[in-house]
N, C-alpha and C positions, 0 to 999 in steps of 0.2 A: 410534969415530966414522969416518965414510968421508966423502970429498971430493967433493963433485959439482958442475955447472957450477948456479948459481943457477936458468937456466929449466924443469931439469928437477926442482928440488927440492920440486915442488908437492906437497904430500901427507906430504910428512918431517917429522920434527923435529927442529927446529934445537938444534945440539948446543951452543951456548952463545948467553951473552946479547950483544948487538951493537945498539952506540951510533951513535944520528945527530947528527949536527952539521947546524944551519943559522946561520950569522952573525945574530948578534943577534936571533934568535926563540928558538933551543931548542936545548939539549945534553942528554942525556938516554939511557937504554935504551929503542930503539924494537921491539925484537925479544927476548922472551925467552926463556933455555933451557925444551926442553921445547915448543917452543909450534908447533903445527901450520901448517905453512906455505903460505899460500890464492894463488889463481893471481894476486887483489890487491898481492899483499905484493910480487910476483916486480919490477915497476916502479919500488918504494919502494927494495926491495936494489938496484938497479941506481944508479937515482939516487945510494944509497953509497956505491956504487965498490965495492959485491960483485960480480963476476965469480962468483967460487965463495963455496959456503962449507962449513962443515963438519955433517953432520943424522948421527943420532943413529937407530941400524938396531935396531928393536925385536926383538926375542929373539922365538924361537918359544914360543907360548902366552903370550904377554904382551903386553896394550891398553895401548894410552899413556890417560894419568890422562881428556881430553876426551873421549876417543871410549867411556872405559868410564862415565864421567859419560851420557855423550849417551845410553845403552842402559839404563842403571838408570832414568833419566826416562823413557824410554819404558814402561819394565816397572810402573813404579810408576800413571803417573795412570792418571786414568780419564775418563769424561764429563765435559766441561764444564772442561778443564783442557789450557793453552797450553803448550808449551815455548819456552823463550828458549833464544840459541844459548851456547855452550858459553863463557865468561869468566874466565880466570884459573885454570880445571881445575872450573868450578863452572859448573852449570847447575841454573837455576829452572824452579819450577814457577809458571805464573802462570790467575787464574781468565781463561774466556774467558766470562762472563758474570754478574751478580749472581747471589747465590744462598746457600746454608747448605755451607760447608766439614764433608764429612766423613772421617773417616781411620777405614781397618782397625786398630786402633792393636795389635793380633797379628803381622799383616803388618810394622806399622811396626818391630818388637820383632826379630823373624826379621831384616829388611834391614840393621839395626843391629849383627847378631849374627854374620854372614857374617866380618867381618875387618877388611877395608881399607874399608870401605864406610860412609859419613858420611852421613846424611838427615834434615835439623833440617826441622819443619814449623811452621805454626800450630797452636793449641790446635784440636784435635775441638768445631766445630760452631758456631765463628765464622761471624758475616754478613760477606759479602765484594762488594766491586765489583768486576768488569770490571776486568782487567789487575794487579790486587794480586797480590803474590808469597805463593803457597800453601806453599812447599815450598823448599829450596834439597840438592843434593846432589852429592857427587865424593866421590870417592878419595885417600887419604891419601898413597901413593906416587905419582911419575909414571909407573911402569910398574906393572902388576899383573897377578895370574893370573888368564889365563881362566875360572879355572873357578869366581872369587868373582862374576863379571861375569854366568857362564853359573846361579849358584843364584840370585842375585838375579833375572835372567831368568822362572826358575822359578818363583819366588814370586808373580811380575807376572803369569803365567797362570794365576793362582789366581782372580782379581780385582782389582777397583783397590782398591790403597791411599789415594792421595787422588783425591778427586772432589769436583763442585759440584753439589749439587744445585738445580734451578732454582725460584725461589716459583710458585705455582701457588693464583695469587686466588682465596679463597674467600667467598659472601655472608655478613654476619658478623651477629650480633645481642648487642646491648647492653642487657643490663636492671640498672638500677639500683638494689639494695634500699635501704632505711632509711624508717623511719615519720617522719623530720624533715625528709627532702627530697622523699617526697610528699605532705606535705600543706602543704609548702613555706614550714617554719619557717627552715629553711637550703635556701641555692641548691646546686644540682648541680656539683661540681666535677670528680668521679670519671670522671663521663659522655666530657666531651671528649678525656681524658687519652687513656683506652681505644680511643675511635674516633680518634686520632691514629696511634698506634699499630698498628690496625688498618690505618690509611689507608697508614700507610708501607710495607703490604706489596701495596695494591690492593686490600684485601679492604672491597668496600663496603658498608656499613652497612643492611640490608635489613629491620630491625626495633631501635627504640627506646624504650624505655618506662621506667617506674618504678615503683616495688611499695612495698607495708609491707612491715614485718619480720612476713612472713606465712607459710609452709610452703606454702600452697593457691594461694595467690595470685603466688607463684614459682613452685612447679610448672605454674601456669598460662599464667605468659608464657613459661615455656619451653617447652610445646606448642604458642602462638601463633608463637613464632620459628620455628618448626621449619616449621608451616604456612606463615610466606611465606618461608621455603625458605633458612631459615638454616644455614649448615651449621659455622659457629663461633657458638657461644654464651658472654656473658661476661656474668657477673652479680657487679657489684661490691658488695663490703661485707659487712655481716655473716656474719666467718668465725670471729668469737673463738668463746669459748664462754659468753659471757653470756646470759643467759638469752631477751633477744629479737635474738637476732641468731639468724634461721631460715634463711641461704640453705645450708650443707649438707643443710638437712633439706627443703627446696625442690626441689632437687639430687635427695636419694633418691629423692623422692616422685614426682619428675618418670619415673622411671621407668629412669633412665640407670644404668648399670653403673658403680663405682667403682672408679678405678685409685690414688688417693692423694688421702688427705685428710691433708697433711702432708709436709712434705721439709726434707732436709738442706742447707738456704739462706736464706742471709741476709742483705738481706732479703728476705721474700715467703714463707717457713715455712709459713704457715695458708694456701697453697693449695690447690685443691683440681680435681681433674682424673675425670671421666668420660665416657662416650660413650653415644650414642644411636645403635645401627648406626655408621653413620662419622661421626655429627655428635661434634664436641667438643664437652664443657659442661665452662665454668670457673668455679669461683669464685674471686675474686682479692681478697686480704685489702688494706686500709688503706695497706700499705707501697706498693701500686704507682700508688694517688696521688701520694705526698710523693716518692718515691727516684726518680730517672731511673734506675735498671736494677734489675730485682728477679727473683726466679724467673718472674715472666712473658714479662719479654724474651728468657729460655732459653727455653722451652718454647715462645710463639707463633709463632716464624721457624720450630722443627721440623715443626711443623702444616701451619703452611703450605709447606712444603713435601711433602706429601701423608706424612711417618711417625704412626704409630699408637703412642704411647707406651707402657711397660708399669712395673710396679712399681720391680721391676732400674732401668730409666731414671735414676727418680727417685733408689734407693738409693745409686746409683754419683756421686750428685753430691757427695756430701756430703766429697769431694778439690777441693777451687777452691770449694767451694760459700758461702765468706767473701768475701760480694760486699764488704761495704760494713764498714771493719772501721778 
């Protein structure tokens, strides 16, 4: 450690920890080892009765724990993603706007795999608001090699690791099968649930109807949705496989390319996912009436956020995919 006068120590670390006293308010460590010393502090140590004190001379090719924290968060986000300042050797990641958290989680695998290098995030592909902590990361030593600071660096030029991606409202349309609630034996329940859902992400409702358990007659409001210029389509209910429960076969006929009729989650299994060009078509089984979260509330926020789902997608859920257990 080397001795220097307090107001030139700005930028040092201070080589041990060091207690203030105030009469009947606070006794306590106000300065700890290790901890970078800002040109704030320089007024606080004087008030102590620091004249001098003792900062701690970093070795050549070796960052003190904040400053290599501060540069892996750089290297890491991406779009849509704040940095908080440096706290106790640890610095976050936080969102700077609502949106669908995604992570490289290859990237996140490599960063983890450097050494001294710590990087806990959120789960891939959480909804997030404005100012939520994405990401938290530092270093395990308070000194560390350059050159674990300089691969992580590397890595971050690759692309980002985490990012937010932001929703991007799309016109949505809502068709309700079942032959008992159009001809309105039983009231609509399914309907509101979906357009709620939809509403929470700004996607307004641009076509709503109701159909029998019909093949033709689905296929056909899903050409009318399309015409007033829907570009999500959701058509609840018959997904089992009873024998009139027709909206998969609504779905084919509609003309739409099929990505899954089925996944590894539960609830919401008998969904079913296709495209028309870029339009989504869904069909969304029973479960995402009754359950507040089902494989729909995965897959809707990714939509909307302009990703184009594929098989893999769906196959890779079926790790966390015991929603409701």
């Amino acid at each position: 450690m080397k001795l220097v006068p307090t107001e030139e120590a700005v930028g040092m670390i201070l080589g041990h920890d060091m207690t203030q006293i105030i009469p009947g308010q606070f006794k306590g460590v106000k300065f700890k080892k290790g901890q970078i010393l800002r040109a704030e502090d320089v007024p606080v140590l004087l008030s102590m009765g620091k004249e001098h004190i003792y900062v701690m001379e970093t070795p050549p090719g070796m960052v003190h724990e904040e400053e290599a924290a501060r540069r892996i968060a750089l290297a890491a986000g991406g779009p849509g993603v704040t940095y908080a300042e440096p706290k106790e050797g640890k610095v976050e990641l936080k969102a700077a706007h609502r949106g669908l958290l995604r992570l490289d989680l290859e990237r996140l695998l490599r960063f983890n795999s450097i050494g001294d290098v710590q990087m806990a995030t959120r789960r891939d592909g959480t909804v997030v608001s404005a100012g939520d902590t994405l990401a938290g990361m530092r270093v395990t030593p308070l000194l560390v090699e350059e050159e674990q600071v300089a691969a992580a660096e590397a890595i971050g030029s690759e692309g980002p690791t985490v990012q937010v991606k932001p929703f991007l409202p799309r016109p949505a349309a809502v068709i309700v099968t079942g032959s008992e609630v159009f001809k309105g034996r039983i009231p609509d329940k399914f309907g509101p649930v979906v357009q709620e859902k939809l509403q929470a992400y700004g996607c307004p409702v641009v076509y709503a109807e109701k159909s029998l358990d019909d093949r033709e007659q689905i296929a056909g409001h899903i050409a009318a949705a399309v015409a007033a210029g829907a570009e999500i389509v959701c058509c609840t209910g018959g997904m089992s496989v009873d024998p009139d429960d027709a909206t998969p076969g609504g779905i084919k006929l509609s003309g739409a390319t099929l990505v899954t009729y089925g996944a590894p989650v539960l609830p919401g299994s008998m969904f079913m996912l296709a495209y028309l060009g870029d339009r989504a078509v869904m069909g969304l089984p029973g479960a995402v009436m009754f359950d507040p979260y089902t494989l729909f509330d995965v897959v809707l926020p990714r939509v909307v956020a302009g990703e184009r789902l594929t098989k893999r997608d769906f196959q890779v859920m079926g790790h966390g995919g015991l929603i409701k257990f």
